[in-house]
C-alpha positions as CSV (number, residue, x, y, z in Angstrom):
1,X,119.1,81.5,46.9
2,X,118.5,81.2,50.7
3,X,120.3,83.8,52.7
4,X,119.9,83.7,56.6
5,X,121.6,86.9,57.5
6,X,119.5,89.1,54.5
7,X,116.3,87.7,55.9
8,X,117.1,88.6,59.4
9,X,118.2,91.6,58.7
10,X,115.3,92.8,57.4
11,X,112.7,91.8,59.5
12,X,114.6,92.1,62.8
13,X,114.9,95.9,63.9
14,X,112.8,98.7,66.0
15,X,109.6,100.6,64.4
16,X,109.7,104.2,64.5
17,X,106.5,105.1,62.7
18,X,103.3,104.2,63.4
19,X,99.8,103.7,61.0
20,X,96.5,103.4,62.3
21,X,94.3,99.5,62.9
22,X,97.7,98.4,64.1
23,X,99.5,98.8,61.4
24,X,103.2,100.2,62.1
25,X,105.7,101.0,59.0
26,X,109.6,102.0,59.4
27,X,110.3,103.6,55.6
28,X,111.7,106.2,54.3
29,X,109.6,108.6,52.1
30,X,106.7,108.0,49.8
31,X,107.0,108.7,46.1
32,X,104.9,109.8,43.5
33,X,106.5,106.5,41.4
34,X,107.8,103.6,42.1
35,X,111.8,104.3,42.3
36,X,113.1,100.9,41.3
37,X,110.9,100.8,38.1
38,X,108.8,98.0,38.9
39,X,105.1,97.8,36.7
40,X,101.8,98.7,39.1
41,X,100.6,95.1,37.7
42,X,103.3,92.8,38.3
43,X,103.7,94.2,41.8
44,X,100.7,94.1,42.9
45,X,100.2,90.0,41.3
46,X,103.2,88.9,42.8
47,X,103.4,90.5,46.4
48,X,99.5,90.5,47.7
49,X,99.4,86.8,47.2
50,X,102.8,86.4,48.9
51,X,102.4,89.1,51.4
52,X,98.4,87.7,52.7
53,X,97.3,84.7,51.1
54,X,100.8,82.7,52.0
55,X,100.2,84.3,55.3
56,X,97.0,83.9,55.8
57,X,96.9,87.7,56.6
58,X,94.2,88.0,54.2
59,X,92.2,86.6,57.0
60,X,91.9,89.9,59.3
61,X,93.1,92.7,57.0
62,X,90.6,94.5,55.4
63,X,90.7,95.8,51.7
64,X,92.0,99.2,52.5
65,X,94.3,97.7,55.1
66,X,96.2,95.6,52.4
67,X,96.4,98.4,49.8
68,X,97.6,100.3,52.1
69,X,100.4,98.1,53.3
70,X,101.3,97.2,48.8
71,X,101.0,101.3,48.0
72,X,103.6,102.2,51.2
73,X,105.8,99.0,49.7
74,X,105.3,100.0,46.1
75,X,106.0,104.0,46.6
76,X,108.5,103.8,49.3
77,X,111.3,101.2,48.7
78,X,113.9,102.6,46.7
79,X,117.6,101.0,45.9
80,X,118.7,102.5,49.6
81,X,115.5,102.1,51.8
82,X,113.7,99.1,52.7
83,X,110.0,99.2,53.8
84,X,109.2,97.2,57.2
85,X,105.6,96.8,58.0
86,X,104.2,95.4,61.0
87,X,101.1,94.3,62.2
88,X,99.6,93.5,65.7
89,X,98.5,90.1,66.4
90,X,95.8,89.2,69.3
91,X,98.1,86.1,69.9
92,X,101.9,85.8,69.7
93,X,104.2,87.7,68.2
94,X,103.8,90.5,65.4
95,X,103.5,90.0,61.5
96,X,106.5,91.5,60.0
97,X,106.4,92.0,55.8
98,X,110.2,93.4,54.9
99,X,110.9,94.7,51.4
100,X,113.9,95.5,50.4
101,X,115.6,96.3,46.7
102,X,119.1,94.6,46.1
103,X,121.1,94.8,43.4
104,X,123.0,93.1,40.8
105,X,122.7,89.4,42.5
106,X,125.0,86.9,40.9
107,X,121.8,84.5,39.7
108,X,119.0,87.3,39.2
109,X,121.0,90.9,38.7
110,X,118.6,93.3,40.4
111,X,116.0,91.9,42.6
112,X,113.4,92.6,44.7
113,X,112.5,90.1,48.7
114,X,109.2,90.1,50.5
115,X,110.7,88.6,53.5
116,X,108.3,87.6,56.4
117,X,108.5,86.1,59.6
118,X,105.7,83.4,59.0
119,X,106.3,79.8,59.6
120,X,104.7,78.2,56.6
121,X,104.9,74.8,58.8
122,X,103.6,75.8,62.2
123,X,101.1,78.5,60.2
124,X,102.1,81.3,62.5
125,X,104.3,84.3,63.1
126,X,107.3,83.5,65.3
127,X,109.4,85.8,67.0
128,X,112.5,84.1,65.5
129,X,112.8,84.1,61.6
130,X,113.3,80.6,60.3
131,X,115.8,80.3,57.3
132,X,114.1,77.0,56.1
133,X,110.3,77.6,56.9
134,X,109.5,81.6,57.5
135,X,108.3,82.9,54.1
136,X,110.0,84.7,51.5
137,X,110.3,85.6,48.4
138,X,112.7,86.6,45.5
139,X,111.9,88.4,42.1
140,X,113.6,89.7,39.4
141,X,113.3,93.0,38.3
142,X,113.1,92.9,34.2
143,X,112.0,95.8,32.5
144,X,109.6,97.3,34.5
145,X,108.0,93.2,35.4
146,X,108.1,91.4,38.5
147,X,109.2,88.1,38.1
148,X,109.1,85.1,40.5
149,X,112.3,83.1,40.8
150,X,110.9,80.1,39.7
151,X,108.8,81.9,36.7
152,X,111.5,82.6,34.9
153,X,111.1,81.3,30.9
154,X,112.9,78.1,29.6
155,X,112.3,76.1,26.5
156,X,112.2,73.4,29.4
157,X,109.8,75.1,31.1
158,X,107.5,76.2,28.4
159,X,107.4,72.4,27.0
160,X,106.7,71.2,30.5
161,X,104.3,73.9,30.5
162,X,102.9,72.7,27.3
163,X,102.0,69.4,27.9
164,X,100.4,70.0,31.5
165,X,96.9,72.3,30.3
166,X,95.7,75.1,28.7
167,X,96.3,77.5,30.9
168,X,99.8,76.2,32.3
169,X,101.2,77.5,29.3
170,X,98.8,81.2,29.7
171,X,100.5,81.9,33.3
172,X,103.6,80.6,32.4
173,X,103.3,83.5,29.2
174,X,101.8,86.0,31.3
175,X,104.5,86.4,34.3
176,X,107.6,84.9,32.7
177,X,110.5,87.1,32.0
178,X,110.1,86.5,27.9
179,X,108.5,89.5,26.9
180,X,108.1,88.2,23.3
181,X,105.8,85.7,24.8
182,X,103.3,88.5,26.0
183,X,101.4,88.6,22.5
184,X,100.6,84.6,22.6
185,X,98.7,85.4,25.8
186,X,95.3,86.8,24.5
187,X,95.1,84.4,21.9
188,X,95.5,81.3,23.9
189,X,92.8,82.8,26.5
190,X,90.5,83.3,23.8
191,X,91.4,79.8,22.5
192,X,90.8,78.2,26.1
193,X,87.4,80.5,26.5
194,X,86.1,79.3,22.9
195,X,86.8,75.4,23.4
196,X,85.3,72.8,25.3
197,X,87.5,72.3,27.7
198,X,86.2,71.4,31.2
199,X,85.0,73.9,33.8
200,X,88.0,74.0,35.9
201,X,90.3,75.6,32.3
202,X,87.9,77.8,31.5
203,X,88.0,79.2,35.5
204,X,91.6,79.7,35.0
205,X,90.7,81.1,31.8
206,X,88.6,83.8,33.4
207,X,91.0,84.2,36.0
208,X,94.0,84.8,33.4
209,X,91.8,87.2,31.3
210,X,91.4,89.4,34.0
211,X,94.8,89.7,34.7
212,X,95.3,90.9,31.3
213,X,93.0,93.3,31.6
214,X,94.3,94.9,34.7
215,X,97.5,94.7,33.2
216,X,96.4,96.6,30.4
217,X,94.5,99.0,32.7
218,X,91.0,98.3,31.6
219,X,89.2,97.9,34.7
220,X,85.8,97.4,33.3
221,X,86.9,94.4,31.6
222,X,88.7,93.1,34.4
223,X,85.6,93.2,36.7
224,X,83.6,92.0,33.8
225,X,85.8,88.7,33.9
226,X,86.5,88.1,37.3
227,X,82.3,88.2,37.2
228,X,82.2,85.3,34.8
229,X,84.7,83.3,37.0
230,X,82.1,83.8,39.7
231,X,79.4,82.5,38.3
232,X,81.6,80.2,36.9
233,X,82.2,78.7,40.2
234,X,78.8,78.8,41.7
235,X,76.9,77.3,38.9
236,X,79.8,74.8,38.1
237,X,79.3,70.8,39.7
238,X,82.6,69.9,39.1
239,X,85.1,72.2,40.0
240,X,85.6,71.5,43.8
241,X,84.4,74.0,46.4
242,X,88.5,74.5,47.5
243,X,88.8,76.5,44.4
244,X,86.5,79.3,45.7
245,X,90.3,80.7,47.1
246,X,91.0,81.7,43.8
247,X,87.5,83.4,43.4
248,X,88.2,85.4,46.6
249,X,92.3,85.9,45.3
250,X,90.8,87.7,42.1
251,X,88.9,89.8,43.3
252,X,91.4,91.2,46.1
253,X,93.5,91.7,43.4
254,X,91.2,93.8,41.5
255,X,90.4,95.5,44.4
256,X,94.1,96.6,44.9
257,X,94.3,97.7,41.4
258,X,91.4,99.7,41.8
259,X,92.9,101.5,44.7
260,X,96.0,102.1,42.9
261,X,94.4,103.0,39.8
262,X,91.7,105.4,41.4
């Protein structure tokens, strides 16, 4: 669903307001709600690891500085204005995010792009935008979720999905556009948490049961799990030390939906 001219368009154009650490926004105004009826949750999942871990962005912002950029996305794009952030880099160009509303697409109906202007193969931001390798991202707008293109439900997918792992077949539930699936989630996490599945499920088990709780606004429990997924992890001697990214992805995500939530 690759579009050269939409991408461009968004991310090439002249700032007119400025934030402070850097931080520069052209938007329009900021609601009280989010005007294209997109969930808190399923915003916040899909876009900050898009927006800073696919950037590596995550690297120099600070807590604040990302919630701040996901609350001026989340309470300023609306159907007619796009939110442009950008943000200063010590070398090279600028880091441009670009989210923009569009409706009724032929594939997706209404949708919702995080473009960007970072080069996923030379791992920096380039002046030009590169329709094959600068990252971005399209999700459909369903009843109030934000799905990823490629999350959208099959019977395909979900026997794929079934044969991989325990918790394939938990994420697949959890951020697919099926929402009959939604009450098989709990379940299954309790399932995976109960069994004696290795270390590595039951880490994604943790992981997937505190998204559920921040999607059902319990923020106790969802601290309460991402805790277990820590010690998890540091008391685990065989889940390799790469997956301490997802440690560090969990709890920036909790920390955004604290912010919004507080």
């Amino acid at each position: 669903m690759k579009n050269q001219l939409i991408i461009f368009g968004l991310l090439m154009t002249a700032f007119i307001s400025s934030g402070q650490n850097q931080i520069q926004y052209e938007k329009g105004k900021l609601f009280s709600e989010n005007q294209i009826g997109i969930d808190k949750f399923y915003f916040v999942h899909q876009t900050f690891a898009d927006a800073f871990y696919m950037t590596d962005l995550y690297k120099q912002l600070t807590d604040d500085e990302m919630y701040s950029i996901l609350n001026n996305a989340y309470h300023s794009v609306t159907k007619e204005e796009r939110v442009l952030v950008k943000i200063a880099q010590k070398n090279g160009p600028d880091a441009r995010l670009a989210f923009k509303f569009i409706g009724d697409t032929e594939k997706l109906g209404d949708i919702l792009v995080l473009a960007t202007n970072f080069n996923k193969k030379s791992r920096v931001f380039e002046e030009e935008v590169d329709s094959e390798n600068s990252i971005y991202r399209w999700y459909k707008i369903e009843s109030g979720k934000l799905v990823y293109r490629k999350d959208l439900y099959s019977k395909k997918a979900e026997k794929e999905n079934r044969k991989k792992n325990s918790h394939s077949l938990i994420g697949m539930y959890l951020f697919d556009d099926n929402f009959d699936n939604d009450k098989k989630v709990k379940p299954l996490i309790d399932d995976l948490l109960a069994s004696d599945k290795d270390d590595l499920e039951k880490l994604y088990g943790y992981l997937y049961l505190g998204e559920y709780w921040l999607l059902n606004n319990d923020l106790k429990k969802a601290e309460e799990s991402v805790l277990k997924l820590k010690e998890l992890l540091n008391n685990s001697e065989t889940i390799p030390k790469n997956y301490s990214l997802i440690s560090n992805m969990a709890t920036t995500e909790l920390e955004m939906m604290k912010r919004f939530y507080n």
